[in-house]
C-alpha atoms as one frame of an Amber mdcrd trajectory, in Angstrom:
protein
 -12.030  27.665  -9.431  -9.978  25.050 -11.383  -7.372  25.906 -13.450  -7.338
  23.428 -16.156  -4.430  24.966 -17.996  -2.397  24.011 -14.970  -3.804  20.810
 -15.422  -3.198  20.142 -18.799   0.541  21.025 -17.885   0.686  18.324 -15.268
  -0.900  15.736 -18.001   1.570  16.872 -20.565   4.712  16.782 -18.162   3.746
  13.150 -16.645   3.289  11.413 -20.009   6.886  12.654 -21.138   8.436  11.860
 -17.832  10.196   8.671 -18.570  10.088   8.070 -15.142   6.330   6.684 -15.509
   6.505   5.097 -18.901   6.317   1.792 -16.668   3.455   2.736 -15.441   1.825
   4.457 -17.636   2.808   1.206 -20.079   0.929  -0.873 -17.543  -1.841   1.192
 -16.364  -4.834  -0.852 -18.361  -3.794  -3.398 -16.470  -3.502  -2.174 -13.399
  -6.749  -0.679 -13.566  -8.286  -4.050 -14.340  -6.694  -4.721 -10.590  -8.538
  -1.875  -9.111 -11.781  -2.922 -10.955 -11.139  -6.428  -8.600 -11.238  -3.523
  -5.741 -13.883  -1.566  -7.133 -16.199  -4.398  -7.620 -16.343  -5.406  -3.884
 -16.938  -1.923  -2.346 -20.265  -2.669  -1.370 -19.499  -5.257   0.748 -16.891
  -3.110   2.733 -17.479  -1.977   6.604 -17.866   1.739   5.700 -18.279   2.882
   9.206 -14.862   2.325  11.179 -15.019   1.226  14.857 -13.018   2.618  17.212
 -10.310   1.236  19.461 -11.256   1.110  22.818  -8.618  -1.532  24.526  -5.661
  -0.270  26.112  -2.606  -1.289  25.137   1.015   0.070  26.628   3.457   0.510
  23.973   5.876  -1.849  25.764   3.658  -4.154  25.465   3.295  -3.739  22.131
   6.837  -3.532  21.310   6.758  -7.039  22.870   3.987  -8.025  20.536   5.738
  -6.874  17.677   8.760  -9.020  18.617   7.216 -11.955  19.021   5.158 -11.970
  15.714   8.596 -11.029  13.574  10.248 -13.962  15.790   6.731 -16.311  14.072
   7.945 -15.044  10.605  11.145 -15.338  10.836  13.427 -15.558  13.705  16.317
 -13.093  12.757  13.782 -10.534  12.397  12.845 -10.508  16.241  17.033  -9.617
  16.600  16.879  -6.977  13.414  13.719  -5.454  15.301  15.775  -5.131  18.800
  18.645  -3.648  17.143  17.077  -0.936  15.323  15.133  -0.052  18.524  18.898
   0.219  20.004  20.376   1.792  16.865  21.203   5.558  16.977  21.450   8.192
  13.802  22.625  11.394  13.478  20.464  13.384  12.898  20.705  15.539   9.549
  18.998  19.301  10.908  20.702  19.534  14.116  24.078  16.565  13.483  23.030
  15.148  16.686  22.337  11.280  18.077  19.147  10.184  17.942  17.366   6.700
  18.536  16.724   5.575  14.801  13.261   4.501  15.468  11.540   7.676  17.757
   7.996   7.554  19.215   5.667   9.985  20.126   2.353  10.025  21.678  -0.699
  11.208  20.317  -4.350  11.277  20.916  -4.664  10.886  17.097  -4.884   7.634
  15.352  -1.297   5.541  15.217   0.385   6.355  12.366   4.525   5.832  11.272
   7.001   6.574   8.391  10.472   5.632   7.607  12.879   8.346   5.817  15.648
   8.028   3.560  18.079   8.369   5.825  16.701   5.524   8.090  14.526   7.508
  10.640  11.737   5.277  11.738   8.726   7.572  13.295   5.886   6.230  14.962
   2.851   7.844  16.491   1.513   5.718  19.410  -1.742   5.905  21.001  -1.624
   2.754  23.055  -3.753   1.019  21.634  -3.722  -2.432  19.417  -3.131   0.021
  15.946   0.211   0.256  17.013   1.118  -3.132  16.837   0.012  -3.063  12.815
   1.984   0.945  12.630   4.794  -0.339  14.118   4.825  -3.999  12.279   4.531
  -1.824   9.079   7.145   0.622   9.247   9.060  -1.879  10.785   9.125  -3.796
   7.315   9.461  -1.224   5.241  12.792  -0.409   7.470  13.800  -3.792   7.154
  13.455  -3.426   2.761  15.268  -0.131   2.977  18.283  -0.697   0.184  21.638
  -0.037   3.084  23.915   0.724   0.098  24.635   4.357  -0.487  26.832   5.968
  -3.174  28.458   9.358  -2.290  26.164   9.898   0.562  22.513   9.063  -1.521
  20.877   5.612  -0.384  20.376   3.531  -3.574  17.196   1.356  -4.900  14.784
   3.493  -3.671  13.509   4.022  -7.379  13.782   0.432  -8.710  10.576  -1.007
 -10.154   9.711  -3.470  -6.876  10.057  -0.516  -4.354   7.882   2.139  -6.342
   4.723  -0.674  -7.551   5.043  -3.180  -4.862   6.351  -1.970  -2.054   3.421
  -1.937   0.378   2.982  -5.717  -0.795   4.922  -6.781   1.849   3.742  -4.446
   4.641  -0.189  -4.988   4.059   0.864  -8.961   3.569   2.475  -8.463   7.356
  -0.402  -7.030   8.371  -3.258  -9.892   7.295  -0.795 -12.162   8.973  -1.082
 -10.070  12.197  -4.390  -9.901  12.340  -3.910 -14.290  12.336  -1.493 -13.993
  14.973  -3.133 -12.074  17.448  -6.325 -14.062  16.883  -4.339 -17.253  17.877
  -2.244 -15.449  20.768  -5.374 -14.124  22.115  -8.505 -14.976  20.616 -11.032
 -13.149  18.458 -11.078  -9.704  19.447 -13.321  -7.709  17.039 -10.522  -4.452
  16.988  -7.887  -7.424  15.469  -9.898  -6.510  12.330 -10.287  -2.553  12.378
  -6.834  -2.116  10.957  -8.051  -4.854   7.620 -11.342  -3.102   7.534  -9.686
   0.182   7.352  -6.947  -1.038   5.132 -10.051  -2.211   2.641 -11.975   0.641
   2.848  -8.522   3.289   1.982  -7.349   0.653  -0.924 -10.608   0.721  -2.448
 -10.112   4.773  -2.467  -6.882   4.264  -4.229  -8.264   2.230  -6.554 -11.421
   4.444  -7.585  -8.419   7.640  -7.942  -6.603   4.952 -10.470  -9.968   4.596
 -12.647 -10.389   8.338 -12.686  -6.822   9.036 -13.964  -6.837   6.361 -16.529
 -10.295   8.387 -17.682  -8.298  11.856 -17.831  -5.569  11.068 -19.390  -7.418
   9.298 -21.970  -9.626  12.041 -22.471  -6.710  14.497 -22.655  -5.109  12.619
 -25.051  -8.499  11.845 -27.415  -8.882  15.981 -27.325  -5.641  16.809 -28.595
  -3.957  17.022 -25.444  -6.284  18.926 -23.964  -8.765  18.438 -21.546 -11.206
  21.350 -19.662 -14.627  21.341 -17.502 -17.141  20.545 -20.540 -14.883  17.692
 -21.932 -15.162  16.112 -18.246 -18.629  16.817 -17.384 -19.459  15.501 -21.096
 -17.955  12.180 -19.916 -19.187  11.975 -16.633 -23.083  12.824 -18.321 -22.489
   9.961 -20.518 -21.913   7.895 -17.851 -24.880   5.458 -17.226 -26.731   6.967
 -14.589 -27.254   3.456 -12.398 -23.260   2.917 -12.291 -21.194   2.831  -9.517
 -18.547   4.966 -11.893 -21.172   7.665 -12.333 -22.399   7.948  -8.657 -18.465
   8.543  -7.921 -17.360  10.216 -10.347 -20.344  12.897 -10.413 -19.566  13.369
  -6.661 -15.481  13.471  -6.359 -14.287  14.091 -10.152 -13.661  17.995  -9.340
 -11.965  16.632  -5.793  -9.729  14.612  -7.629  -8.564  17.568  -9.856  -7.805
  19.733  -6.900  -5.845  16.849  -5.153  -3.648  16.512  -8.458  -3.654  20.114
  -8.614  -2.005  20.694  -5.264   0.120  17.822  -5.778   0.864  19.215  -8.973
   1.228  15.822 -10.323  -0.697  12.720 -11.308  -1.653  10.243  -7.711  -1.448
   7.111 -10.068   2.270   5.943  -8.730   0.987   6.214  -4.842  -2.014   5.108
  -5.492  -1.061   1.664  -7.993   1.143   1.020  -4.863  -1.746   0.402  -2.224
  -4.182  -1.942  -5.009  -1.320  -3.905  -6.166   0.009  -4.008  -2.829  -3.480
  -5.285  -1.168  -4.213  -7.529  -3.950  -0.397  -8.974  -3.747  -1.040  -9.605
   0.073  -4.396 -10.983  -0.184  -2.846 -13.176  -2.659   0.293 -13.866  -0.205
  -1.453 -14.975   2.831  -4.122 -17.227   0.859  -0.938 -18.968  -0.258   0.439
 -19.174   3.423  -2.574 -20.166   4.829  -2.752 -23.179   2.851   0.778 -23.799
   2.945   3.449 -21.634   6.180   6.469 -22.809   3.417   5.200 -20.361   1.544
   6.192 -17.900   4.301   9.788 -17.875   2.627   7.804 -16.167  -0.375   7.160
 -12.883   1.660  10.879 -12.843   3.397  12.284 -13.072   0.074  10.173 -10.426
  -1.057  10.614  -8.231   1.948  14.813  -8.848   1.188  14.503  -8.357  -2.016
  13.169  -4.396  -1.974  16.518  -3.775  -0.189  18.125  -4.394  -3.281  20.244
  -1.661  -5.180  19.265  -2.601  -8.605  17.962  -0.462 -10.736  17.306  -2.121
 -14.339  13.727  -2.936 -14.756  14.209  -6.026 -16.875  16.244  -7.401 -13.644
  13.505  -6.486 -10.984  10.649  -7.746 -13.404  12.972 -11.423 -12.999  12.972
 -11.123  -9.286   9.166 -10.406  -8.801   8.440 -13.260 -11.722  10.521 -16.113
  -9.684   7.811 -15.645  -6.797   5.070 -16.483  -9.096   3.155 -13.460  -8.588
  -0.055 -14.145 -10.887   0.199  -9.953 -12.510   4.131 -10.847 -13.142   5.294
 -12.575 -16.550   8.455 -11.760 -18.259   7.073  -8.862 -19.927   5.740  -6.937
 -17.186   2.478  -6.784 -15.580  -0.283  -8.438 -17.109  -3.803  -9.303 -15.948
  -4.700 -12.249 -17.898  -8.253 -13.607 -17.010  -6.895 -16.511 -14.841  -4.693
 -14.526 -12.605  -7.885 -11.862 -11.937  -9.879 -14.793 -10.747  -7.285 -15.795
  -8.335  -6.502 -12.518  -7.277 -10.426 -11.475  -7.154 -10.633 -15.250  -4.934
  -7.866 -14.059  -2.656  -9.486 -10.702  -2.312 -12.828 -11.615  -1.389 -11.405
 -13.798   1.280  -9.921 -10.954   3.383 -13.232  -8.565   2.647 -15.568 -11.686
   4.463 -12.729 -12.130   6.920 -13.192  -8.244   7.478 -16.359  -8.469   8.726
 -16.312 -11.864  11.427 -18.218 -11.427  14.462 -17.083 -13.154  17.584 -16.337
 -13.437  21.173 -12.760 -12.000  22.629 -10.505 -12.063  25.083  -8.168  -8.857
  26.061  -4.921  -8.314  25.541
């Protein structure tokens, strides 16, 4: 059972929260980037391999070195460091290593908390090379100011949209790396495959929450079963937009429902993100200088700024294609480009070839 008047609570309290008015100022474009998504789903590997090759997490610490030392050098160093670093911890006010594994039988997985706790979950295999490569980054952006105890920047415009631009960027170029290290080996692509397949998810919970809160706000704020299934009727009955929102519309509502809030800011993160490192490593494929692009992106989420105009300057200096002065705009050369990039690393998804172990 659905209880649309929480519902219409959480649509009323995240369109006055001036928190999102960025976003929420910029989500017809942004969902023009998740259409770029949307568009290629077809051509996705829907079924997931599994990983099969052993892998010791030494040597995939190792691994991990070495690729940050390909990127840039003093990232090798700020990668040994933070494996020797120690934290106190906040429950218990003892030491602790500031990056901690821990095995699992699960699939590798990782975080990074605000007070500089890296986790990873290791199940030697190659995943955690990409888990650790992408916390790793993210640990590397984290802002190191604080101000009476509270770590600043962690709200600025370029940590909450593109964040994961960097860390998916980091981990196209991986999947390069190990290719040339080592050959083809058909589970160097799992992690992109996978990576596809959850963006294009993202981008499909986007389009549905542009469509409610547009519908809430053409009903007079309001918005209740027969108002959706109306829509969704309406829908032509050969679209893509039909066959998923028919199936996962009422899903949707639950997720937002236990989240008691909108998905749009996580989500926007992952199809920006993709589409800015699709875009990224076409650019330093044809050209490594362009390398220096992604470190001074990755330094640049560690700033402490929080004025929009100034982070909008900073992401419109790298000549992101969705970035003019303004804000974030989609203008119909820059969704070519990004739609070129894109396509590039769904065909590179899919490569069969011979391989060599690790």
């Amino acid at each position: 059972m659905i209880d649309y008047d929480k519902l219409n609570d959480i649509l009323h309290n995240e369109i006055t929260n001036s928190s999102n008015q960025i976003f929420l100022n910029h989500l017809d474009e942004i969902v023009k980037l998740a259409q770029i998504i949307i568009k290629s789903e077809e051509e996705l590997v829907k079924i997931i391999p599994k990983y099969h090759t052993h892998v010791d997490i030494n040597t995939s610490i190792q691994c991990v070195t070495e690729f940050f030392h390909s990127i840039k050098p003093e990232y090798a160093d700020m990668f040994q460091n933070i494996l020797r670093e120690r934290l106190v911890d906040a429950r218990n006010r003892e030491e602790e290593y500031s990056v901690r594994f821990h095995h699992t039988t699960n699939e590798s997985n990782g975080y990074v908390n605000d007070e500089g706790s890296v986790g990873i979950e290791y199940n030697e295999t190659v995943e955690d090379i990409y888990s650790i490569s992408h916390e790793l980054i993210h640990k590397f952006s984290q802002p190191k100011l604080k101000y009476k105890g509270i770590r600043l920047g962690n709200e600025s415009i370029i940590k909450s949209g593109f964040g994961e631009g960097t860390t998916i960027t980091v981990e196209f170029l991986l999947q390069d790396y190990l290719k040339m290290k080592y050959g083809m080996n058909e589970e160097f692509k799992i992690y992109k495959q996978q990576r596809l397949l959850d963006s294009t998810n993202n981008a499909w919970g986007i389009l549905f929450e542009h469509v409610l809160l547009h519908l809430y706000k053409e009903n007079g704020n309001h918005v209740d079963k027969e108002i959706l299934k109306m829509y969704v009727e309406n829908l032509p009955k050969s679209s893509e937009e039909y066959k998923t929102f028919s199936k996962l519309a009422f899903g949707y509502i639950k997720d937002i429902l236990a989240e008691n809030s909108l998905l749009f800011k996580y989500d926007l993160r992952y199809v920006i993100g993709t589409l800015l490192a699709s875009h990224l490593h076409k650019q330093i494929k044809e050209n490594s200088a362009n390398m220096e692009k992604l470190v001074y992106l990755i330094d640049i989420l560690g700033h402490a700024n929080h004025e929009v105009n100034h982070d909008l300057e900073e992401l419109y200096k790298l000549g992101i294609p969705i970035i003019d002065k303004k804000g974030i705009n989609v203008t119909d050369e820059s969704y070519k480009q990004l739609e070129e990039a894109y396509l590039q690393e769904v065909a590179d998804s899919k490569i069969q070839s011979s391989h060599k172990k690790l």
